[in-house]
C-alpha positions as CSV (number, residue, x, y, z in Angstrom):
1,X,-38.0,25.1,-16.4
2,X,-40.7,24.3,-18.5
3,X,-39.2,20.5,-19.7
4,X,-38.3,20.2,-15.6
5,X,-41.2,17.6,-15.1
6,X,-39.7,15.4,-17.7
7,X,-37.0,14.3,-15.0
8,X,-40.0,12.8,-12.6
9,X,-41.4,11.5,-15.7
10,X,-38.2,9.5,-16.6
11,X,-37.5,8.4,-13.1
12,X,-41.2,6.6,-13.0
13,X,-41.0,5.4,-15.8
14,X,-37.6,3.8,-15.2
15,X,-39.0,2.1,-12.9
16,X,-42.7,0.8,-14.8
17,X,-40.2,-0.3,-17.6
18,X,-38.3,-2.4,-14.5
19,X,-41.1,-4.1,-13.5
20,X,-42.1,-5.2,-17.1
21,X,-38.3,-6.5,-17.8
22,X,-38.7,-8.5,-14.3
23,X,-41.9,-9.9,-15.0
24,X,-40.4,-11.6,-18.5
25,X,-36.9,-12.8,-16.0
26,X,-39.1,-14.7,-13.5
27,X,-41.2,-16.3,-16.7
28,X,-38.4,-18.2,-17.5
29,X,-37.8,-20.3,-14.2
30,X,-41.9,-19.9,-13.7
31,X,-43.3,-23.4,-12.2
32,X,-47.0,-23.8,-10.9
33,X,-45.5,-25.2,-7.5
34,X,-44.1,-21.7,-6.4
35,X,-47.8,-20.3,-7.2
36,X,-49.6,-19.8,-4.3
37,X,-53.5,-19.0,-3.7
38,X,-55.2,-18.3,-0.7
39,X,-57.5,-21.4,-0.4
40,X,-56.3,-24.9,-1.5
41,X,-59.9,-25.4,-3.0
42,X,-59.1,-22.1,-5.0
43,X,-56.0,-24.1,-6.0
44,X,-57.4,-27.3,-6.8
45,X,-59.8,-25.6,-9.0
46,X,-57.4,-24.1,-11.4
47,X,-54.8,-26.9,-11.5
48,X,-57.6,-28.5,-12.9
49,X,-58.3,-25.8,-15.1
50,X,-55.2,-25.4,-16.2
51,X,-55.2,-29.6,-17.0
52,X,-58.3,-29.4,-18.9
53,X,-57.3,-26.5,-21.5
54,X,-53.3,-27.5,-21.6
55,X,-53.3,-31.2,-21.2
56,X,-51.1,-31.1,-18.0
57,X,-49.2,-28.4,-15.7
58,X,-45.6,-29.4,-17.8
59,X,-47.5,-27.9,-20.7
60,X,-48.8,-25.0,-19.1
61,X,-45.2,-24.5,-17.7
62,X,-43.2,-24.9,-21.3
63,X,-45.9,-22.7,-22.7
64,X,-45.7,-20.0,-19.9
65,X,-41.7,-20.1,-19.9
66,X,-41.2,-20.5,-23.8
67,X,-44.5,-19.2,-26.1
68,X,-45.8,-16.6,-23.8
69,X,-42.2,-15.4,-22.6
70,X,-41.0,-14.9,-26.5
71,X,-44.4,-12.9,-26.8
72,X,-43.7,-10.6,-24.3
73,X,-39.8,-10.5,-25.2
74,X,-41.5,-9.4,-28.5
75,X,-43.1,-6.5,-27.0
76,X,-40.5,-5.0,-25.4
77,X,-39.0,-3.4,-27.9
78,X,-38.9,0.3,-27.3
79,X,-42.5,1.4,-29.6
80,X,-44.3,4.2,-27.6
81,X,-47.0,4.5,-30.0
82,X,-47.3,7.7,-31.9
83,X,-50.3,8.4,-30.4
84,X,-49.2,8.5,-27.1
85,X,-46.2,10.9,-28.0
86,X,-48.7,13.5,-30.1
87,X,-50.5,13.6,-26.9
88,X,-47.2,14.4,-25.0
89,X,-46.0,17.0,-27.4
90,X,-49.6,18.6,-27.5
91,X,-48.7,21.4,-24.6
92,X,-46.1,22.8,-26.8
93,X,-47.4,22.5,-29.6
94,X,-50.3,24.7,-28.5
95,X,-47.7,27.4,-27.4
96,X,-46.1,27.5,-30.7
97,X,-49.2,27.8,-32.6
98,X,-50.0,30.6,-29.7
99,X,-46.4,32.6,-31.0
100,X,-47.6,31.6,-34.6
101,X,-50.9,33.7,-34.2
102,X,-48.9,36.5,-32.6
103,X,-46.6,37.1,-35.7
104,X,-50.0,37.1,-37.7
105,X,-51.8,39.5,-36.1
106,X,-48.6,41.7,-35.8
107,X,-48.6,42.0,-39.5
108,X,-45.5,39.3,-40.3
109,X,-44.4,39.1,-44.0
110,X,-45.8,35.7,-45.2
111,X,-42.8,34.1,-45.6
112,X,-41.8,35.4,-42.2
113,X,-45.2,33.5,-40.9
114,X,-44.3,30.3,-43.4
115,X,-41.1,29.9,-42.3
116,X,-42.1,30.2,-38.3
117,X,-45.0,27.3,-39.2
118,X,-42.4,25.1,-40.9
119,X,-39.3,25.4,-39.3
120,X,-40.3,26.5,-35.5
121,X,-43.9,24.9,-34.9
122,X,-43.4,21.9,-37.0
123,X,-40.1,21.0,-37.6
124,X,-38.9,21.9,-33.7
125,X,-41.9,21.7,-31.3
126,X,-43.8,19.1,-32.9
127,X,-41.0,16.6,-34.8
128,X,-38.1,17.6,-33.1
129,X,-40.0,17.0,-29.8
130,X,-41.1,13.5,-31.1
131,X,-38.0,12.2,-31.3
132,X,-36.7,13.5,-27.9
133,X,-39.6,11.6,-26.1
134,X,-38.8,9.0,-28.2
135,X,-35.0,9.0,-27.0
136,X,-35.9,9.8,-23.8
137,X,-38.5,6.3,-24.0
138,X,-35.3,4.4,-25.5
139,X,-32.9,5.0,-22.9
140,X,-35.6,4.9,-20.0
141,X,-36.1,1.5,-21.4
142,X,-32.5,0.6,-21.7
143,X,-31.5,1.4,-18.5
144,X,-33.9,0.5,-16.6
145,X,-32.4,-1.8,-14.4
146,X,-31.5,0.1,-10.6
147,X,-28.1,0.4,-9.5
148,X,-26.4,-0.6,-6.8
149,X,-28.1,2.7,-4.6
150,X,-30.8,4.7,-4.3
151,X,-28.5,8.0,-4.9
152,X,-26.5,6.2,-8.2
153,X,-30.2,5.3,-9.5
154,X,-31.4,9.2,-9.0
155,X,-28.4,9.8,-11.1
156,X,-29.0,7.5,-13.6
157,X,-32.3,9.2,-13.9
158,X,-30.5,12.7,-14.3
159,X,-28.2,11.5,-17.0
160,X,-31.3,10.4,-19.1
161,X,-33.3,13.6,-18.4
162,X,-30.1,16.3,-19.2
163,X,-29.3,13.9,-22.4
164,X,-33.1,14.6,-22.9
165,X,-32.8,18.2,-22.2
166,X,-29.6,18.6,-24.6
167,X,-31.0,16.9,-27.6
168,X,-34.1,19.4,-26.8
169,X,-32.3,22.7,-26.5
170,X,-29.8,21.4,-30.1
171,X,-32.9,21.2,-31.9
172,X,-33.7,24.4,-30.6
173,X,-31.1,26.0,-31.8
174,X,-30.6,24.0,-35.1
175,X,-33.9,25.4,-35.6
176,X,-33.6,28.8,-34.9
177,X,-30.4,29.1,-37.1
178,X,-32.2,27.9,-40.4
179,X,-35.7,28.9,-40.2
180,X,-35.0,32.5,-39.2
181,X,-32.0,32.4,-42.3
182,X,-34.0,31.3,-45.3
183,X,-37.8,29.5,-45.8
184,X,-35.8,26.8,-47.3
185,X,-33.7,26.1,-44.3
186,X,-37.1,25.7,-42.4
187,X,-38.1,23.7,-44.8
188,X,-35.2,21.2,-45.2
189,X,-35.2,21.2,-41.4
190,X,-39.2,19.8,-40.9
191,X,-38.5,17.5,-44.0
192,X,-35.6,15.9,-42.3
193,X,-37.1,15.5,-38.8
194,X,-40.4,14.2,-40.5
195,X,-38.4,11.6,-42.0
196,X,-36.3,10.8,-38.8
197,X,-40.0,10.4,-37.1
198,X,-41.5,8.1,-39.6
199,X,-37.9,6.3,-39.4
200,X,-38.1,5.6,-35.6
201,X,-41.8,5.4,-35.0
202,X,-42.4,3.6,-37.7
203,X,-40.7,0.6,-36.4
204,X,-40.0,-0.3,-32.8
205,X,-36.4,0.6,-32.1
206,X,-34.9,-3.3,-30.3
207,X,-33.6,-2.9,-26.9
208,X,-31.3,-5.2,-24.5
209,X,-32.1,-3.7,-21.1
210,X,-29.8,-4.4,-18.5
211,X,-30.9,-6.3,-15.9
């Protein structure tokens, strides 16, 4: 129940990263004759605008549908900044630390408390989480386009969310069989997913979205 949210959250922003994918489409057949402004003396005004810091419209146009279309192309890799996920993966993070203060003032063995820091608060709810939003961001992006009905695009939006919600609950239990076994499966387990983190956040991950 408490990841349920995470399906309205993929289904908007499905739909954000269609918008940006349209935008770079229309940029490529973009000519100042199909703009329209409200008043011709608004128009007038930055057709000569446009003349006096591009040289002509043509060279607004081949700038707008080749320099400034590549640009954007650029950007839409898949790189949710880092930031932005820490922020996301601050709720849980704050329960873990919550269970972590329990086994503490219950009197835990320190490697008990060790291995529930490492393996359960870092290396599940804070890295493992990471790279679900991260999955969750990649697919959201790569899939993007609608389908063919309202009810098929819903499902889409399912699909992404319960392959969300499975990677989520295998990391759960990958987790819970090694940090409760040993301190050096918790261990091996945060090392990993911190290097899996800095792996996909460290670089955008490329994405051909279908349009």
């Amino acid at each position: 129940l408490t990841v349920t949210p995470m399906l309205f959250i993929v289904h908007t922003n499905r739909k954000f990263m269609r918008e940006k994918h349209q935008l770079i489409s229309v940029l490529e057949n973009f000519t100042l004759e199909a703009a329209e402004c409200r008043l011709e003396s608004d128009r007038e005004f930055v057709l000569s605008a446009i003349a006096a810091w591009y040289g002509s419209a043509k060279a607004f146009e081949d700038y707008v549908r080749g320099t400034l279309r590549k640009e954007l192309l650029g950007m839409s890799a898949t790189d949710l900044p880092l930031s932005y996920a820490l922020m996301i993966a601050l709720g849980p993070m704050g329960v873990a630390l919550d269970v972590l203060l329990s086994f503490v003032r219950g009197g835990a063995p320190l490697p008990a408390v060790v291995s529930e820091l490492v393996g359960s608060a870092m290396g599940w709810v804070l890295f493992w989480v990471l790279l679900c939003i991260k999955v969750m961001w990649w697919l959201c992006d790569r899939f993007a386009a609608p389908r063919s009905s309202k009810l098929l695009d819903y499902l889409m939006s399912l699909a992404i969310f319960l392959v969300f919600f499975i990677f989520f609950f295998a990391g759960a239990v990958i987790s819970d069989l090694l940090y409760t076994t040993t301190l050096w499966g918790a261990v091996g387990f945060a090392g990993l997913t911190l290097l899996l983190v800095v792996l996909a956040y460290g670089k955008g991950w490329p994405c051909k979205p279908r349009l």
